[in-house]
C-alpha positions as CSV (number, residue, x, y, z in Angstrom):
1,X,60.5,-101.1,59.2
2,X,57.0,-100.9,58.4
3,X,55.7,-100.4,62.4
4,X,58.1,-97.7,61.3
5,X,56.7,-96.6,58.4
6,X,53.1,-97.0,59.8
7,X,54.1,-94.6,62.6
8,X,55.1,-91.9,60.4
9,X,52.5,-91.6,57.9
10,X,50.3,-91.4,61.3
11,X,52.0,-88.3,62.0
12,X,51.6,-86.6,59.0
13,X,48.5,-87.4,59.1
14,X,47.8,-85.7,62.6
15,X,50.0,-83.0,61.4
16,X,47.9,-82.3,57.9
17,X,44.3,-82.0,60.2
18,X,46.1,-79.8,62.8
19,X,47.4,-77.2,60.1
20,X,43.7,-77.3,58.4
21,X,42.5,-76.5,62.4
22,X,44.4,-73.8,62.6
23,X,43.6,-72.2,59.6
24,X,40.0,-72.4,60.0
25,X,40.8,-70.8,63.6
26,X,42.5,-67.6,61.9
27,X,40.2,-67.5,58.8
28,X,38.4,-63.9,59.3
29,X,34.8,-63.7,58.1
30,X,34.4,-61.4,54.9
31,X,32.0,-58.1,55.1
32,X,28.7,-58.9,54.2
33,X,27.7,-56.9,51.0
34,X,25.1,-55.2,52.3
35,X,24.0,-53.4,55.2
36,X,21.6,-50.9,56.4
37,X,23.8,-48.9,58.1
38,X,23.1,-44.7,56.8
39,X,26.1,-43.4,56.0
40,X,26.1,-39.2,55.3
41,X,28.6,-38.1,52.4
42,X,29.2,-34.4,51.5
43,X,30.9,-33.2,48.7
44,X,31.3,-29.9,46.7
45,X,30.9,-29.0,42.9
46,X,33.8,-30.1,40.9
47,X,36.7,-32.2,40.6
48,X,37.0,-33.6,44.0
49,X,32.9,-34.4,43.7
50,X,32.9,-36.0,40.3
51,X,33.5,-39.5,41.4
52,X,30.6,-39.6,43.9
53,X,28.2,-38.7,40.7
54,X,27.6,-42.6,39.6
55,X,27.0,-43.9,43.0
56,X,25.0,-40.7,43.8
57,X,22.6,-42.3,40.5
58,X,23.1,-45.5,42.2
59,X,21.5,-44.5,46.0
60,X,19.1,-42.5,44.0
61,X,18.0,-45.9,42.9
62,X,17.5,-47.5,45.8
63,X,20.7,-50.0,44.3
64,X,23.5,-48.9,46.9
65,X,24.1,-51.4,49.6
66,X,24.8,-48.7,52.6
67,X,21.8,-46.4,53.1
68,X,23.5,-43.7,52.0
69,X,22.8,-39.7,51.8
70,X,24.8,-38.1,49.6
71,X,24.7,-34.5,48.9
72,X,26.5,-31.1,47.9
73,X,27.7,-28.8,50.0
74,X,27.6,-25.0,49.4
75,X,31.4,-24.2,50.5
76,X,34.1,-25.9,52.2
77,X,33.4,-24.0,55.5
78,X,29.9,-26.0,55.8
79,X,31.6,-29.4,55.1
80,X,34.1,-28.4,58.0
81,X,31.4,-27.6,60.4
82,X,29.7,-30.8,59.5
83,X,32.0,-32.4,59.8
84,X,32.9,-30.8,63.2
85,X,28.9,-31.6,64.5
86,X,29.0,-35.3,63.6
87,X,26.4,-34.4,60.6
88,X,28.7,-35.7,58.2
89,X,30.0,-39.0,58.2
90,X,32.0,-39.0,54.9
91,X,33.3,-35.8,52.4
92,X,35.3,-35.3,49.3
93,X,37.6,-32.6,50.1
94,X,40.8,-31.3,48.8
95,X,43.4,-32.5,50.5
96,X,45.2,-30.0,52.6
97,X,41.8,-29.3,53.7
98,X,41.7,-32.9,55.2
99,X,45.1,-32.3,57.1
100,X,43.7,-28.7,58.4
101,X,40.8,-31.3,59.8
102,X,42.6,-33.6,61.7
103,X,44.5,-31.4,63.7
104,X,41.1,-29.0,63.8
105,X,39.1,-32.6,65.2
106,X,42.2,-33.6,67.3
107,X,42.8,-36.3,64.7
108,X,39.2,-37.0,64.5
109,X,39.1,-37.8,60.9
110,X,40.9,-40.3,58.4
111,X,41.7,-40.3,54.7
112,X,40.1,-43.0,53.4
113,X,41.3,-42.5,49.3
114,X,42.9,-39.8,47.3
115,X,40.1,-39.4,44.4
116,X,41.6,-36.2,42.6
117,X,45.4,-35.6,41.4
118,X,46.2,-32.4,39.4
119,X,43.8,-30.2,38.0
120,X,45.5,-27.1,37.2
121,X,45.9,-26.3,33.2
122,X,47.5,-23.5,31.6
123,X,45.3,-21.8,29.4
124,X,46.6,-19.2,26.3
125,X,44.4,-16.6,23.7
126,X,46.8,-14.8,21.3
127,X,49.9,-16.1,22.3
128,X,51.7,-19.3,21.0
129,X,52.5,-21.6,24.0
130,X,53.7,-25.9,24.0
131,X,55.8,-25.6,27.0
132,X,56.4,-24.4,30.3
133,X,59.5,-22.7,28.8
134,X,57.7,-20.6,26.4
135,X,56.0,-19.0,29.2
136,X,59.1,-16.5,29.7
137,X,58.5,-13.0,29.3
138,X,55.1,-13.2,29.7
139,X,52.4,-12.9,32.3
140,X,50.2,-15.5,34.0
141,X,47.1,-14.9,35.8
142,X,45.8,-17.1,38.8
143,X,44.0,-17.5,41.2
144,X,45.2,-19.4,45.1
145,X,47.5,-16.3,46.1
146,X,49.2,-18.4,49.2
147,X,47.7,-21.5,48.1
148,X,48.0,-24.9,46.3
149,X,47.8,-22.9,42.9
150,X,50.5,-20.6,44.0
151,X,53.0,-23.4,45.2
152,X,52.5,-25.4,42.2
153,X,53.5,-22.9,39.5
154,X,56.8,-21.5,41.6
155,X,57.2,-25.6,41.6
156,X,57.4,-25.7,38.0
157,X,58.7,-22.4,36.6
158,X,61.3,-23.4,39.5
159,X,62.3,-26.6,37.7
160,X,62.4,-25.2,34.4
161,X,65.2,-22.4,35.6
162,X,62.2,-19.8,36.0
163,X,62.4,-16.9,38.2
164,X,59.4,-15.7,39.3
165,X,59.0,-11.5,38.9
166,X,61.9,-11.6,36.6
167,X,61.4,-13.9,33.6
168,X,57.5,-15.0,34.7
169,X,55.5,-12.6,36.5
170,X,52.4,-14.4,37.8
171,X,49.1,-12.0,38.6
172,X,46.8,-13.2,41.0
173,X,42.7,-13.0,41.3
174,X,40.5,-13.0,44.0
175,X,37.8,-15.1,41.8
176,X,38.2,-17.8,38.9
177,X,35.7,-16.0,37.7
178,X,38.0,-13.2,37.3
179,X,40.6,-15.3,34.8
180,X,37.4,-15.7,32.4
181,X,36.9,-11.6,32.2
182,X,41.2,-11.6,31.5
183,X,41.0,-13.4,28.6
184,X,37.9,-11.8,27.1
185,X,39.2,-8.3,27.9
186,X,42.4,-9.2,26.6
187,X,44.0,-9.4,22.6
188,X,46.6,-11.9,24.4
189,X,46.6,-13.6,28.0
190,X,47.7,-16.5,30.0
191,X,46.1,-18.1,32.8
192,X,46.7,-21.4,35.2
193,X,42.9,-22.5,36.0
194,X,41.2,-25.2,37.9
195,X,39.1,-27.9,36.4
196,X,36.1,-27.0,34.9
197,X,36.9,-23.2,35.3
198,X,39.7,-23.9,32.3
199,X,37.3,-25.9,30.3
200,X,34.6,-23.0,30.8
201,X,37.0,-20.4,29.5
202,X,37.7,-22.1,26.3
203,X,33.5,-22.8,25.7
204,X,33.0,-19.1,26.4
205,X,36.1,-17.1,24.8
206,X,37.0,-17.2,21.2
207,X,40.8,-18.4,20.8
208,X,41.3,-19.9,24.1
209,X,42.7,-23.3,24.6
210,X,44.3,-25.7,26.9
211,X,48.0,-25.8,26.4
212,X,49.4,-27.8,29.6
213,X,48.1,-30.2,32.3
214,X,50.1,-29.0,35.1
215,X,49.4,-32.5,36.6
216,X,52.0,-33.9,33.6
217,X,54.7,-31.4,34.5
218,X,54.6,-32.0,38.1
219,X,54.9,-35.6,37.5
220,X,58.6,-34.7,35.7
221,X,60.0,-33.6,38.6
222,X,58.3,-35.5,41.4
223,X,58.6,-39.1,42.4
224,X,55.4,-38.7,43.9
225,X,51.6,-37.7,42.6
226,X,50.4,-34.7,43.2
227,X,47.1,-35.4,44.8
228,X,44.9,-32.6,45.4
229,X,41.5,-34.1,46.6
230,X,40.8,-37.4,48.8
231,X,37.8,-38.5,50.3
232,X,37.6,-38.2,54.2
233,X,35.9,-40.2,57.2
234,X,35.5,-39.4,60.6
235,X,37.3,-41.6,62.6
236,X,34.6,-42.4,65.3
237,X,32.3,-43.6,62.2
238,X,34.7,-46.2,60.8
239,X,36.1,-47.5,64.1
240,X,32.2,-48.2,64.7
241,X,31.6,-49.2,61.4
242,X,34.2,-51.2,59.7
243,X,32.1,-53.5,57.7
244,X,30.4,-50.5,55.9
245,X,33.5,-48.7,55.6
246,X,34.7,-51.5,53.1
247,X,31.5,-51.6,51.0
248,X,31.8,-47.8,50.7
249,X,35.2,-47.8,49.5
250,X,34.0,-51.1,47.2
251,X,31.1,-48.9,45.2
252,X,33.0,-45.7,45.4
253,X,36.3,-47.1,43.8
254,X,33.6,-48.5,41.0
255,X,32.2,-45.3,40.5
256,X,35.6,-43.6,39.8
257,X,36.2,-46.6,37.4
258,X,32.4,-45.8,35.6
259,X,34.0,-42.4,35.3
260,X,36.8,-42.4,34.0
261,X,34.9,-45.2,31.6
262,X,32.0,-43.6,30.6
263,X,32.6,-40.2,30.5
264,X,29.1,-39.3,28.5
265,X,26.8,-40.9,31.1
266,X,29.0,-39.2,34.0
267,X,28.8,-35.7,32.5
268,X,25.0,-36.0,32.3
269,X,25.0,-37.1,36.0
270,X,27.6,-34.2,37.0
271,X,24.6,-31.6,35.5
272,X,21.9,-33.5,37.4
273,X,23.6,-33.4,40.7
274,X,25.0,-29.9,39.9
275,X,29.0,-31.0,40.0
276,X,29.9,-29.6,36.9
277,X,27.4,-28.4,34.6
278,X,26.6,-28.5,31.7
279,X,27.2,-32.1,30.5
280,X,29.2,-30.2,27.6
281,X,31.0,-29.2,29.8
282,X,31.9,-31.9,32.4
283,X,32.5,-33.8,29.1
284,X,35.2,-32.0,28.1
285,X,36.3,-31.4,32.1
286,X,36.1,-34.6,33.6
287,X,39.2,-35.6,31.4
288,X,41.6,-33.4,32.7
289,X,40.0,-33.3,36.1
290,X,42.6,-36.5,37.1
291,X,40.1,-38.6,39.0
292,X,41.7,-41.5,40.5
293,X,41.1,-44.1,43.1
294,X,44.4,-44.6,45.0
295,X,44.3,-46.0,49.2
296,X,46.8,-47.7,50.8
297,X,50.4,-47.0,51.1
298,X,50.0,-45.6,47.7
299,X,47.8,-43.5,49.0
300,X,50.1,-42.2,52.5
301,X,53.2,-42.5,49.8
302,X,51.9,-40.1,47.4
303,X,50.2,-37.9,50.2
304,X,52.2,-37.8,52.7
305,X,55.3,-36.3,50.4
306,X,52.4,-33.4,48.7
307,X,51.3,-32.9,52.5
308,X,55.0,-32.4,53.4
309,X,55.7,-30.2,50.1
310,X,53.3,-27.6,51.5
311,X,54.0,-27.8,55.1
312,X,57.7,-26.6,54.1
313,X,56.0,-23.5,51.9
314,X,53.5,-22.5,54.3
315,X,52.8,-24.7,57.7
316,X,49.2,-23.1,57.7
317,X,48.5,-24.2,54.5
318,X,48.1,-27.8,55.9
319,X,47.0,-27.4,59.5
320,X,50.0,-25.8,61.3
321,X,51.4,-29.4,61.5
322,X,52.2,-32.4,59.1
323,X,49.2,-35.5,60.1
324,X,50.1,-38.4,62.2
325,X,50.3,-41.8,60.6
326,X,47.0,-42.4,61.8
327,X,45.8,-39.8,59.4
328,X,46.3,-42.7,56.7
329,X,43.4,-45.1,57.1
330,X,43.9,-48.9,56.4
331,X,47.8,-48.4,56.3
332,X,50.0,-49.6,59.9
């Protein structure tokens, strides 16, 4: 009995240092948290650029842990054709733009994080407005004729039992500029504006204010957000470069959380780096700008269903074709 004994407790032993052996074996090494790789980043004044602004302070410094070059672009045309020429590496772009990019690139780039969701507000001067409802019988000016902006307010007037042309009819601009003049030239207007155009018209025009988040009234109907910026990588760059992928993704995720937690210091740093400026007004912006950090299959979940909510409006609006899974970085 105990030769017995004796024999098993020798196989468990064996067993124990066998399973430690093969852990070791599987164990994968963790990214170091700092290289010298240069990484390029592009972005574009406002929402979508607002959560590069504190790690844009932080490369300034010297305190990043990629070599990074971070700037703005002047249009979304010259991120596209940096993109295109390799010049870029990373960009904050809205995110039907990123679809329209990886069939442009013959899936040549990647969505690494969806960093915006909704910024679309309704704005009022003269006229008494809480809710979506009490937007019958008048007249809303917009701008994003056969885009996002357009698709979004038939979404909603759509779920509240609104016809468009018969109990709303919606007025669009070639300019947001253009909604600014409306409600200065106008006793009474509405108007559905992006983030910080909405925010500017209520600085600059007496009686103007921010009735609705469009963001929250989406969210009533859909299971999924509505995410209207990301950041983007091309693919050849983070096949080549995993390890600085992840520390990217590690200080850009903090500098969405510094944003959306210290909202003064990231206003003053969206006027230095010309995001949105003034501070006074990023300040009052940045808010209702949504800025989010969201990868993952919370990232393809949420997407994925937006991308596919435009494809079925308009196929061109995302590329002529929905993305591949492949499109989703970090998710199988």
């Amino acid at each position: 009995m105990k030769k017995l004994i004796s024999i098993l407790l020798t196989l468990l032993l064996v067993l124990s240092f066998a399973g430690c052996g093969t852990n070791n074996t599987e164990s994968t090494p963790s990214a170091p948290e700092k290289l010298d790789t240069k990484v390029n980043i592009y972005g574009i004044a406002g929402p979508t650029g607002v959560g590069l602004a504190n790690l844009m302070e932080k490369a300034e410094k010297g305190e990043g842990n990629l070599q990074y070059n971070i700037a703005l672009a002047a249009n979304n045309d010259e991120i596209v054709a940096k993109i295109k020429n390799g010049e870029a590496d990373i960009a904050a772009v809205a995110t039907n733009l990123a679809s329209t990019l990886f069939s442009a690139t013959n899936s040549g780039v990647q969505v690494l994080a969806i960093n915006t969701l909704g910024v679309l507000n309704v704005v009022t001067k003269g006229y008494e407005v809480d809710t979506i409802d009490d937007l019958k019988g008048l007249t809303i000016y917009s701008t994003g004729q056969g885009a996002n902006p357009e698709f979004i307010i038939n979404d909603i007037l759509k779920n509240y039992k609104l016809e468009v042309g018969k109990d709303v009819k919606v007025e669009f601009v070639a300019q947001p500029q253009e909604l600014v003049v409306k409600m200065k030239t106008n006793e009474k207007a509405v108007v559905v504006a992006p983030q910080p155009v909405a925010t500017n018209i209520t600085n600059n025009v007496e009686g103007a204010k921010i009735v609705i988040d469009l963001n929250d009234e989406w969210d009533k109907f859909h299971d999924e957000a509505l995410t209207m910026g990301c950041i983007i990588v091309r693919k050849e760059f983070a096949e080549k470069n995993p390890d600085a992928i992840k520390i990217f993704l590690k200080e850009y995720k903090e500098s969405i959380e510094k944003t959306n937690s210290d909202i003064d210091g990231t206003a003053a740093l969206c006027e230095k780096y010309k995001i949105i400026a003034p501070a006074a007004v990023a300040k009052k912006a940045i808010p209702n700008c949504n800025v989010v950090y969201q990868d993952g299959d919370v990232m393809k979940t949420n997407l994925s269903a937006y991308l596919n909510f435009l494809f079925e409006l308009n196929p061109k609006s995302v590329g002529g074709k929905l993305p591949t899974d492949d499109f989703y970085f970090g998710v199988k």
